[in-house]
C-alpha positions as CSV (number, residue, x, y, z in Angstrom):
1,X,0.1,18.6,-33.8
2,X,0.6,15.0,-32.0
3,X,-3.0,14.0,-30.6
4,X,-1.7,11.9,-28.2
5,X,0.8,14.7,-26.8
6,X,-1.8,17.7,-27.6
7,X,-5.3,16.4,-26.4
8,X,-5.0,13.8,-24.1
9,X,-3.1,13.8,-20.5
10,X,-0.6,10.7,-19.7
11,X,-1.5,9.4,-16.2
12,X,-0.4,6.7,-13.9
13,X,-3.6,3.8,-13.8
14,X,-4.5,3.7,-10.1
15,X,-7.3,3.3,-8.5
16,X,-9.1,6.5,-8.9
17,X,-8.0,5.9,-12.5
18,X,-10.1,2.6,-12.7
19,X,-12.8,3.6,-10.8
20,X,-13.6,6.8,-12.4
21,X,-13.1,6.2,-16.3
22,X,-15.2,4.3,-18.4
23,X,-14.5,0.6,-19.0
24,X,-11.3,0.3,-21.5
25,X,-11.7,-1.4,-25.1
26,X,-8.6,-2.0,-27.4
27,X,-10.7,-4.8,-29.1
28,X,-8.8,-7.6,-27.4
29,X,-10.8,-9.2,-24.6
30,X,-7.3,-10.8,-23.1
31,X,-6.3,-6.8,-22.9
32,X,-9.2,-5.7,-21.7
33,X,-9.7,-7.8,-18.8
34,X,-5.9,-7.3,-18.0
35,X,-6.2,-3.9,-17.4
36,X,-9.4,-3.7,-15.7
37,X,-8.7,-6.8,-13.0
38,X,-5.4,-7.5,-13.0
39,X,-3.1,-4.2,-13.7
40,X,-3.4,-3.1,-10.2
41,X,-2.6,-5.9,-8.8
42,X,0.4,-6.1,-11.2
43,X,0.9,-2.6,-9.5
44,X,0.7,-3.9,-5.8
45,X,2.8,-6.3,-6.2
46,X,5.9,-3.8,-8.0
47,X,5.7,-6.2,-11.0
48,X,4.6,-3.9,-13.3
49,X,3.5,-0.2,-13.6
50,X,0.9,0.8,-15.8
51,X,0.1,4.1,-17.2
52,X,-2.6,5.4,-19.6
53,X,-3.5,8.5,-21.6
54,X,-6.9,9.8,-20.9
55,X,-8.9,12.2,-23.0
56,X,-8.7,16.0,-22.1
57,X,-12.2,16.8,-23.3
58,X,-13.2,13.8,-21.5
59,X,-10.9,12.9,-18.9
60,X,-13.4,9.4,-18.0
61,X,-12.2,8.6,-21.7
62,X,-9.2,6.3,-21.6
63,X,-7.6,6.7,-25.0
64,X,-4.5,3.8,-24.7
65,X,-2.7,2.0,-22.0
66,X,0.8,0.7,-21.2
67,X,2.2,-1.8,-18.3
68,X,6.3,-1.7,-17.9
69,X,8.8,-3.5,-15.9
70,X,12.3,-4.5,-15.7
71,X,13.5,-7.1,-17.7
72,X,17.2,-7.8,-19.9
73,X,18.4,-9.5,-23.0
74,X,20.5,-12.4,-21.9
75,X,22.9,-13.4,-24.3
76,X,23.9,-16.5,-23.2
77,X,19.9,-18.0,-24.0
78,X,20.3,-16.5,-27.6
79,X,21.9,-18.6,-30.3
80,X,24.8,-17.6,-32.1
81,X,24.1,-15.6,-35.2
82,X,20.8,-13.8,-33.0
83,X,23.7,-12.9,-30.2
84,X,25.9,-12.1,-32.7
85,X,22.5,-9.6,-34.2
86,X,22.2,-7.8,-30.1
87,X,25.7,-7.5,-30.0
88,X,26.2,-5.8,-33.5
89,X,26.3,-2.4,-32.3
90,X,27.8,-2.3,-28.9
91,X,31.8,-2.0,-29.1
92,X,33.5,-5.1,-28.3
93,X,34.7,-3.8,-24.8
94,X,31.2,-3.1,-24.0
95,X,29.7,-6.1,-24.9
96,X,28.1,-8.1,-21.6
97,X,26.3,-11.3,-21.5
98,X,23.0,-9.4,-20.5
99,X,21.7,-6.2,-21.5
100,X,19.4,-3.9,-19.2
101,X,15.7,-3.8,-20.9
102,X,12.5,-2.6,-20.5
103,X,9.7,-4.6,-21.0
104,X,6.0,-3.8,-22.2
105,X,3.9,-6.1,-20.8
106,X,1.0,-4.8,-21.8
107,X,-0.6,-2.4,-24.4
108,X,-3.5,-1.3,-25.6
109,X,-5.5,1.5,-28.0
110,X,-9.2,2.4,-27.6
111,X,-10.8,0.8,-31.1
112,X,-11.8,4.3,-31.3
113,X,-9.2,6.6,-31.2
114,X,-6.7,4.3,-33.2
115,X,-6.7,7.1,-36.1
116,X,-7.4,9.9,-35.6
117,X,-9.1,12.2,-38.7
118,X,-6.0,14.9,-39.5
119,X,-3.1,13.2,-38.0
120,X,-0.4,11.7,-39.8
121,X,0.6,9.4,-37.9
122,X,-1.9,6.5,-36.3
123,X,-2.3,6.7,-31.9
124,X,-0.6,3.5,-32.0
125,X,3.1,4.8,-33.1
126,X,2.7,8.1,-31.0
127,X,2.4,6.2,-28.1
128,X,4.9,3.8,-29.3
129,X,7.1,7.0,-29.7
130,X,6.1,8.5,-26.4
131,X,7.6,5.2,-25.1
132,X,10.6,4.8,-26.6
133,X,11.3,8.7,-26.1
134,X,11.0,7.7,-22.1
135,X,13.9,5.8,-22.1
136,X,16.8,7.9,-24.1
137,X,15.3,11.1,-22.2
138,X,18.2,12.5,-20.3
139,X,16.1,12.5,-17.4
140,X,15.7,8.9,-17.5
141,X,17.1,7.6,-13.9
142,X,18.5,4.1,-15.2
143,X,20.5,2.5,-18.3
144,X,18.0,0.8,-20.6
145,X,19.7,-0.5,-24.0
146,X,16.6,-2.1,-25.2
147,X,12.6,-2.2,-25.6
148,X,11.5,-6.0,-25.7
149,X,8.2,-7.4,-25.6
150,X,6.6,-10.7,-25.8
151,X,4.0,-9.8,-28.5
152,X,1.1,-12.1,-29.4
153,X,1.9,-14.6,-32.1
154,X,-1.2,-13.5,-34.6
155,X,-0.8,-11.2,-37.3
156,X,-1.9,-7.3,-36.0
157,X,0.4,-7.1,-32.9
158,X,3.4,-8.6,-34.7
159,X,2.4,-6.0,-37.9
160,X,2.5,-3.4,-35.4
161,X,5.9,-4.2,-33.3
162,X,7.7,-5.1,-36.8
163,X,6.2,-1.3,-38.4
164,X,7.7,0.1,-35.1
165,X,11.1,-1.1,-35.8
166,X,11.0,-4.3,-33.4
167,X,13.1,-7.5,-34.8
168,X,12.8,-10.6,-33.5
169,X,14.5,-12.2,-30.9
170,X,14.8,-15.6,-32.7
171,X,14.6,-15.7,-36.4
172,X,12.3,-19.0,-36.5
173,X,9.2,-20.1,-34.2
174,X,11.4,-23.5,-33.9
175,X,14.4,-21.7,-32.7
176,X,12.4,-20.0,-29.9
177,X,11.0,-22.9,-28.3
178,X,13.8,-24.4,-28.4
179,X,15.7,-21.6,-26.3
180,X,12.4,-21.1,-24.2
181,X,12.5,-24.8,-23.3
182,X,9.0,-25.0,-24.9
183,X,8.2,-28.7,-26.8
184,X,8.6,-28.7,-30.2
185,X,4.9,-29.8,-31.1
186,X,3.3,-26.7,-28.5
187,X,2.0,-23.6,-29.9
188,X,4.0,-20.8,-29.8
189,X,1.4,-18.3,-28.3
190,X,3.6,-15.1,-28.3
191,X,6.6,-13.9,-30.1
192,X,9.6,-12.1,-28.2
193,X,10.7,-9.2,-30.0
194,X,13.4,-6.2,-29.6
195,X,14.1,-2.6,-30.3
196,X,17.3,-1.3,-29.6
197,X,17.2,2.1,-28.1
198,X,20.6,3.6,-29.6
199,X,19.4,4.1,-32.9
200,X,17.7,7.0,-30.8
201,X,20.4,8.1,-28.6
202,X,22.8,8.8,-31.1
């Protein structure tokens, strides 16, 4: 039994949503305050659409929350051996300069429902799961080759991505400020990483 998919309901975070359910805490103030000021607005403005699983024993409970858009993996801003890493499994007469992608913008688990006593598997892969499931569901209305996010550059969220099968984008910090057009002496503040969905399709 999958907590996430058993005991709790997956719901688009709207208004009633925000008003309704107790305030959301993943532990990371940034998070936090995204999703209870700035998500809607995200929303309003179609640059991002965020979704949440609430509790079913207590539907005011949020227990995690996502924000997806649109986004793509250009080739052409990727240096050789990392293009030559996207392009590895896509037959040469497929290969384009940029890929369709979704992008996680956002994403966060309660601190208290990140394990949950008798699962197997921690809240924070089965909504990673859930996710990824989305998007090589033949229901799916649009092509989406990859997953990509741009992941804080501190240990946990790059532990988490990189234990959910995400690689990075460019193999050194160096490399991707170079290709982001960021100084070489500024702090890299987030990491852009990559799954590629056909490892699930197949």
């Amino acid at each position: 039994m999958a907590f996430l998919l058993d005991k709790c309901t997956l719901q688009v975070y709207d208004a009633t949503i925000s008003a309704c359910c107790d305030n959301f805490d993943c532990g990371n103030d940034d998070l936090n305050d995204f999703f209870q000021k700035d998500a809607l607005l995200y929303q309003s403005q179609l640059l991002g659409k965020t979704y949440c699983f609430t509790l079913d024993e207590n539907p005011k409970e949020i227990v995690c929350a996502f924000t997806i858009s649109n986004d793509s993996i250009k080739t052409t801003h990727l240096p050789n051996s990392r293009k030559q890493k996207v392009n590895k499994k896509i037959s040469n007469q497929k290969r384009m300069r940029t890929y369709p992608a979704v992008l996680i913008g956002r994403l966060g688990v309660n601190k208290n429902y990140r394990s949950v006593r008798g699962e197997n598997d921690r809240t924070g892969k089965q909504l990673m799961d859930f996710i990824k499931s989305w998007f090589v569901d033949g229901a799916n209305k649009t092509g989406c080759r990859f997953i990509v996010v741009d992941s804080y550059n501190t240990p946990s969220p790059l532990k988490y991505y990189k234990r959910n099968d995400f690689e990075n984008l460019f193999s050194t910090e160096e490399q991707e400020k170079e290709f982001t057009g960021l100084d070489s002496s500024a702090i890299l503040k987030t990491r852009l990483l990559y799954f590629d969905l056909i490892v699930l399709h197949n």
